[in-house]
Structure formats: structure tokens, C-alpha cells
N, C-alpha and C positions, 0 to 999 in steps of 0.2 A: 504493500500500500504506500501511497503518495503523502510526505507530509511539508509543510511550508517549513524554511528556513528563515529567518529573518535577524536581522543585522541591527539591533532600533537604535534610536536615539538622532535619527534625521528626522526633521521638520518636512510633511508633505506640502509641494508645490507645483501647480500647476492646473488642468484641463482634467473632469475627466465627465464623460458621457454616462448618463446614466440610463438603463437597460428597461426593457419591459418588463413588466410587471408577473413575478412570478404564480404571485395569490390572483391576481386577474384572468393570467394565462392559461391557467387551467381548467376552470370552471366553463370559461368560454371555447375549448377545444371542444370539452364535454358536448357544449350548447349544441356543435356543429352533428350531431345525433340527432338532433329533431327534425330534420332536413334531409331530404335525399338531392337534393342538390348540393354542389361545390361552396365551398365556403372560403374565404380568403382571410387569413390574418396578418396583419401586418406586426414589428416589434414584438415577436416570440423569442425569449429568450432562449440561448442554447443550453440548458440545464439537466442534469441526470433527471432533475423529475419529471420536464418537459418531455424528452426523450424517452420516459418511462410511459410516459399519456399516449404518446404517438405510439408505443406498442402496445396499450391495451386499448386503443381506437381500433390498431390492425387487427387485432385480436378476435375483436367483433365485426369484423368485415371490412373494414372505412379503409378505406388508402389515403395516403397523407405523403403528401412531397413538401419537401423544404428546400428552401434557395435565400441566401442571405437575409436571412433572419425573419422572409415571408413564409407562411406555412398554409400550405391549400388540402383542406380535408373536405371528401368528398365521401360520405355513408350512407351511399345510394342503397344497397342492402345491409342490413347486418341481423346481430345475432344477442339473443337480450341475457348471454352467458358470460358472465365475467372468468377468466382464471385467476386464482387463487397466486400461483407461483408470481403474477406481476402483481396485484391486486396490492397483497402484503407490504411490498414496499411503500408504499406512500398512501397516508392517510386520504391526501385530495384526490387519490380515484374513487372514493366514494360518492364524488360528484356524476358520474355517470349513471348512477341509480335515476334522479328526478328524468332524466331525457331518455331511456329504453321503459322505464315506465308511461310516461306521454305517447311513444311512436308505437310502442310492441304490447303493450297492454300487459307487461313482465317483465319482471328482473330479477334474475340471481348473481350476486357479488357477494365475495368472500369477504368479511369483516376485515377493513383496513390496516396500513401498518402508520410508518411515521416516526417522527421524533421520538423518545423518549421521555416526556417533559409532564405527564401527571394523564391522568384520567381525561378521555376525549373522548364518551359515550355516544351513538348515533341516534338516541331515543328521540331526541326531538325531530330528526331527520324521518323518522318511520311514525312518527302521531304524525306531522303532517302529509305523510303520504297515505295514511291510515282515516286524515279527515276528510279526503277526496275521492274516499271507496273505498282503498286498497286494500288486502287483506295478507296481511304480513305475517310470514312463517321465520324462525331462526333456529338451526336446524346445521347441526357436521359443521360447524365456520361458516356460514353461509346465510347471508339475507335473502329472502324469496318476497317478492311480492308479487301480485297479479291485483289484476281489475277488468271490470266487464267495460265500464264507462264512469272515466274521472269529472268526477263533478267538482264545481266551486264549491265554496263553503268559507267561513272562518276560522283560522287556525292562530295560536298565541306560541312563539315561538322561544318565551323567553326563559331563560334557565338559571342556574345557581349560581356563574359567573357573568352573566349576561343574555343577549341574545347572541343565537350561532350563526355563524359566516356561511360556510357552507348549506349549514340546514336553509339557511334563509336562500342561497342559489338552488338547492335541488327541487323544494318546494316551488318556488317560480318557475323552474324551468319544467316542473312538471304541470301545473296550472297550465303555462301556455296554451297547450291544445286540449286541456279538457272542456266541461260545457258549463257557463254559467259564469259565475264569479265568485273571484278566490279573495280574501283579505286577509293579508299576514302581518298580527299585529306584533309588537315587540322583536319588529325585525330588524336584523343588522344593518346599520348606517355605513358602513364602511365604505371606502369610494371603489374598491373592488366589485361589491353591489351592483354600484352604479353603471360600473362597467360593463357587465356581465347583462346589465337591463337595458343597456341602450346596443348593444349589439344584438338582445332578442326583439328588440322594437326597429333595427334594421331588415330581420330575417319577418318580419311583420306580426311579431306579439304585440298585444295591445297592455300596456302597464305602466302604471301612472305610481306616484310617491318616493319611488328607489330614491335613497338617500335619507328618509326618514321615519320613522318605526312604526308605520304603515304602510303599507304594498298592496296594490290594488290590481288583480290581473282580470283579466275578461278575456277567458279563451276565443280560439278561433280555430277551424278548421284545419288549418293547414298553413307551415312554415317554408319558407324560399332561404335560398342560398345568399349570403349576405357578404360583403365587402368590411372591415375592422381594423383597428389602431388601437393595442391595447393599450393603457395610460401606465406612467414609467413608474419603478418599484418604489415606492415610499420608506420603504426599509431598507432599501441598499441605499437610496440618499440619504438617508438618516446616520448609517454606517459611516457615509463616507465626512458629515459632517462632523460624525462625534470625534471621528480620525482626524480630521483636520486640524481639531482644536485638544486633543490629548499631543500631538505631536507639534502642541505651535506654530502650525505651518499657516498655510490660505491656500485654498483648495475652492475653483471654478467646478461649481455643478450645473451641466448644460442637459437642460432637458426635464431639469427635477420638478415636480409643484407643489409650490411651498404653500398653496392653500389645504394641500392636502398633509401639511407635518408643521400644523401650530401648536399642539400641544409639545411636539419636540422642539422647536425653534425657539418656544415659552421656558422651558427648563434649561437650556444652552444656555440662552439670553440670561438665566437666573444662574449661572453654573461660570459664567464669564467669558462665552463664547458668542460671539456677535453672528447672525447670519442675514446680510442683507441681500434684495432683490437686485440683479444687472441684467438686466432688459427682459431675455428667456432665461435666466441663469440664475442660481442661487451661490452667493460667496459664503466662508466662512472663514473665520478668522479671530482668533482670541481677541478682547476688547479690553481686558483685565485679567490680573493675576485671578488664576485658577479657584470658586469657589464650593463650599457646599451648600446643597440643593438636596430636598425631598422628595421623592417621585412615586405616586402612587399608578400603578396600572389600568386600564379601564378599558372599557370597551367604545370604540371610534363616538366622537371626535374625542377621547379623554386618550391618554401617553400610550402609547402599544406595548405588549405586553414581548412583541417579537422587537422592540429596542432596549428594553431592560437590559440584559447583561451586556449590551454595548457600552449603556449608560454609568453602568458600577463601572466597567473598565475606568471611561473619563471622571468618575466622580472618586477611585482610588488615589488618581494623582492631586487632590483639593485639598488643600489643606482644613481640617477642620472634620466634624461628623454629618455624615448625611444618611439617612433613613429611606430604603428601598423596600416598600412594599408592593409586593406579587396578588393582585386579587382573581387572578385570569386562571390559571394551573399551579396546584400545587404542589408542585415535584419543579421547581423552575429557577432550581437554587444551584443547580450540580455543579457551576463555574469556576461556585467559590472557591473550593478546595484549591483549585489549578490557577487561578489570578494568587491563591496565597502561595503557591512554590513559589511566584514573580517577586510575593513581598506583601502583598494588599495584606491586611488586616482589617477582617470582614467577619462578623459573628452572626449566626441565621438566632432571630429568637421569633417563632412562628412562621407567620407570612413578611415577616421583616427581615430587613439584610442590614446590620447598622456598619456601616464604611467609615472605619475613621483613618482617614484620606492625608495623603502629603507625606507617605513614606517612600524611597525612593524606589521603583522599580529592576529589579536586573534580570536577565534573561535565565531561561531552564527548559528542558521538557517537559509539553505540555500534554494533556489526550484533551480532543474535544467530545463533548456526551453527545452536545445536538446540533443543528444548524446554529444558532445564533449566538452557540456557547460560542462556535467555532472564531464568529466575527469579533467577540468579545477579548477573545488571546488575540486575535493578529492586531487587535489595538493595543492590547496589552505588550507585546511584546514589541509594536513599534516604537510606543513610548519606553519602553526598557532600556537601562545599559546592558550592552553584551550580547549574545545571542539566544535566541527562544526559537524551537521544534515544538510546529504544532503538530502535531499526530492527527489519523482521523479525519484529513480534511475532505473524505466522502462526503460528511458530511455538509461542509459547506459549499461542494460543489455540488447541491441539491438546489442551492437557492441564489448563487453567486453567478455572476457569468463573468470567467476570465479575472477574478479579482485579484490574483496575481499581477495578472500584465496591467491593469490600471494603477495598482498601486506603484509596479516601476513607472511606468509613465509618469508620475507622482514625486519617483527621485525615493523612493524605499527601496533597499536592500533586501529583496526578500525572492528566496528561490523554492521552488518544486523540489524533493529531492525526497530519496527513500525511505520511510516511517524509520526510524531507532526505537528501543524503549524506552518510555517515560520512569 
């Protein structure tokens, strides 16, 4: 296995583009199911997950070409059987259940896989498929659903940590073509949502509210093949600015939308990291000595829960105590240990991480647990003296596209090179 080498203690400077959107990307690969016509995506990232979608697209019939970062799927027939051996890997192919559900009147998929980072049950994903007819079996690893005819209805989609992401895309996308009208209350605001709704209102679903914790859909008989520009990852910009400013550096983000990452640009701005607007661009750039900041988690528009351990990385080098609470998954602490080989002095008491910040960094072997541990060491270790092996970086080539080569682009030290043990 592959792990990152990195050199830290340079300041990131320069340009860097920032990529489509992974959590959009996928849902909306899914969408390309309800369709037997060709579908066109523009800004598909190239990521093991993406690559994983495109083979259980194949999987169920759809052919998928890719050509510089456009991805044209076409599921003119297919087949409402997921496999198990691809399924497993990644929790987002669970999103293909709401659209073989809508087209095929059935669906079997094997119970997802994913990060490692707390309990991420599908219950609310199967009451609302459950409110629209369905009649759901769980049975060997396997979800089974059928239906005779998907009716509207109203469904509440909200749960212990919030409302769900996903659940709130497979519900809508399986409403599209049923009959009547669907209202999904306490649904996810996220701009991934949004995303995912206005390319099903290109392919001609009727659905109105996306983006606020009401969803209104009005089936329709029948979906077309649609043209798409997924919108660019809010979390790898986030990434890139909490890097910016752990490494003292100024770091051009072209492409990023900074209406889409104000609660992170509000904690930066509180943390002594400036990010101002240049035209299409987002700068960043320390404004003030480094300080501490409290950061509670939430669900969109409140702090993401997949910038947290980016945020512990920049808020270890603060001088002073800051208070990180996890309300999203509880298992979402694994970093710690591996930011304290670097130096941090971080103590978990419950759903809190208290960081008392402003010791110096130096470099070690690291293991990442999950995607976002993964972005949390390579900031960590850019900020470090000396060198830091991050292991594991499967992982973040789940959700990263090429974040190696941007970061040299960037003027970081940091190479590919063969896992060692941590």
C-alpha cells in the first residue's frame, strides 16, 4: 500500500483548483438510473469511490464512459440486483436503492460499507421508501424492496443526529416517478441536495424547496437524459483553507463557493485565519497570530462534521484551549491518538475533544482510520518539523482527487511512496 511522505514546515503558496464535488457526485451518477436515456456529467471527480459507482452502474447494466473529467452514463436496460463484493465498499452506493426502486419496481443491495467513523443506520432510508408503498425485507446482508405502485405521501426524515443526506437523495429520487405527491419534511439542506435536485429537474422531475427542510416532489411519468455541472467539493476547499492557514502560507482557491462554507470561513475568521472573496476565487491567509476557537458540529448550514479533524489539526497549533464537539457520529475521534504521536495534546471527555493548542509539532508515522482522519495528518504533518508517513492513504484517495500533486503545486514536500509501519 501507498502512503504520503511529507517534509513540513513550508508555508503553502500559490493556485490550486478545486475539484467536483464528491458527496454530489455520486448521488447524481445514481440519479442517471431513472433514465434510459444518456446522461452527461460534467466535473466528476476521478476518485476510488467515483470509480467504484461506475462499476456498480456496470454492474447493473449502464455503461459509463469517461473523458476528462466528463462522465456519460447511459442505463438504457439494467438490472434492480446490486453485488455485494462492490456494494460493501462504500457506504454512498446505497444511493442506488431510491432510482431501481422508481424504474424497476425493486431493489436488492447489500447493506453498505464506508468509513469507519460511528453508526450510519439506513432506517430512515427504508421508512421512506416504506411510506411510498414499499415493502421492505432485510434478509442474508441484503435490502429487498418491491412495490406495485409508488405513491406520494408525507414522510419526516429527521433522526438522532439530524436529518440524513443520502436518505433525503434516495427518497427524492425515488418520489420522482411515483404518483401523486411526496413531502419530505426534516430534510437535508445541504447544497449537495440541491445539487442532486436540480439535475433531477433537468432530467424533468418536478420538485420544488431543495435546500430547505421541506421537499416537495410531484411525480411524473417518465425521466429524459439530462446534461450536469456538478458544484465543486466544499470539503476539499475547506481542506485546502484550513492548510493554508496551519502552514502560514496564502493559498488561491479557484472554483470554490464560499456561500457554500460560512460556517467554516466563521471559525477560520475566529481561529485567525482570514478568507477573503477575489473575483471567482477564495484567498486564504493568516490575518493574526494563531487563535483558539470552539467548534461544534451540525448539520448544513451549521460546521461539517467531515471538516472537524481538519479543524483540530489547525486549532493544535493555537495557542491557548479550544473545545471540539462531534454531534454528527460518535466514533469520530480516532485522529486523536495519531495528531498526539505529532505532539497535539488533545483529551476526548464524551462528545468533546479539548485541544490545548500551541505545542510544537514534529513529524512520525502516522495510520489514517478514515477519509478525513486522513486530510487531518497531511495538515498535520505539513505544519510539523521533520518528516511524517501517513499510512492508509486509501483512504483518502476515496474522497481527494490528486491531492498530492496540488499540494506540490502549493510548494509542499510531500511524496507517494511505500506504507512502512507506524
Amino acid at each position: 500500500m501507498e502512503s504520503f511522505l511529507i517534509k513540513g514546515g513550508v508555508p503553502l503558496h500559490g493556485e490550486v483548483t478545486i475539484s467536483g464535488s464528491k458527496n454530489a457526485a455520486l448521488p447524481i451518477m445514481a440519479a442517471a438510473l431513472l433514465t434510459d436515456e444518456p446522461c452527461v456529467l460534467h466535473r466528476v471527480p476521478d476518485l476510488s469511490d467515483t470509480r467504484f459507482m461506475v462499476k456498480i452502474l456496470e454492474s447493473l447494466g449502464a455503461t459509463a464512459r469517461s473523458e476528462a473529467g466528463t462522465l456519460t452514463i447511459h442505463a438504457r436496460k439494467i438490472k434492480g440486483y446490486a453485488d455485494y463484493d462492490l456494494v460493501r465498499k462504500m457506504r454512498g452506493s446505497i444511493c442506488i436503492a431510491g432510482p431501481l426502486l422508481a424504474r424497476l419496481k425493486r431493489a436488492r443491495i447489500s447493506l453498505p460499507g464506508g468509513c469507519i467513523i460511528g453508526a450510519r443506520p439506513i432506517n430512515l432510508h427504508l421508512k421512506g421508501f416504506a411510506a411510498l408503498g414499499a415493502k421492505i425485507k432485510i434478509e442474508g446482508g441484503y435490502v429487498e424492496a418491491s412495490v406495485r405502485k409508488l405513491t406520494g405521501n408525507s414522510v419526516f426524515l429527521g433522526g438522532r443526529a439530524g436529518p440524513t443526506v443520502l436518505g433525503t437523495a434516495n427518497v427524492m429520487m425515488a418520489a420522482t416517478l411515483g404518483e401523486g405527491v411526496t413531502v419530505i419534511e426534516s430534510a437535508a439542506c445541504e447544497p449537495e441536495v440541491v445539487d442532486l435536485a436540480n439535475f433531477l429537474q433537468a432530467m424533468g422531475a418536478n420538485i420544488a424547496g431543495a435546500g430547505s427542510p421541506t421537499i416537495t416532489i410531484t411525480g411524473v411519468p417518465k425521466l429524459h437524459g439530462a446534461e450536469h455541472n456538478i458544484i465543486p467539493d466544499r470539503i476539499e476547499a475547506a481542506t485546502f483553507l484550513i492548510a493554508a492557514g496551519a502552514t502560514d502560507g496564502e493559498v488561491t482557491l479557484k472554483g470554490a463557493r464560499g456561500d457554500h462554507l460560512r460556517a467554516v470561513i466563521d471559525k477560520l475568521s475566529e481561529a485567525g485565519v482570514a478568507v477573503e472573496r477575489s473575483g471567482a476565487n477564495l484567498v486564504a491567509r493568516r490575518k493574526s497570530r494563531l487563535k483558539p476557537a470552539d467548534v461544534t458540529t451540525m448539520p448544513y448550514a451549521g460546521f461539517p462534521t467531515d471538516v472537524q479533524a481538519q479543524m483540530m489539526s489547525l486549532l493544535a497549533l493555537a495557542p491557548g484551549i479550544s473545545i471540539i464537539t462531534e454531534r454528527i457520529f460518535e466514533s469520530r475521534f480516532m485522529h486523536v491518538s495519531e495528531l498526539a504521536r505529532l505532539g497535539a495534546d488533545i483529551e476526548i471527555e464524551g462528545p468533546s475533544a479539548i485541544v490545548k493548542g500551541g505545542r510544537p509539532l514534529s513529524g512520525a508515522p502516522v495510520m489514517a482510520s478514515d477519509l478525513r482522519a486522513s486530510a487531518a495528518l497531511v495538515i498535520a504533518g505539513l505544519a510539523a518539523k521533520g518528516s511524517t508517513q501517513v499510512n492508509r492513504i486509501y483512504h483518502l484517495d476515496r474522497g481527494y482527487e490528486g491531492m498530492d500533486l496540488k499540494l506540490r503545486g502549493l510548494g509542499a514536500r510531500i511524496a507517494r511512496v511505500e506504507e512502512q509501519a507506524a
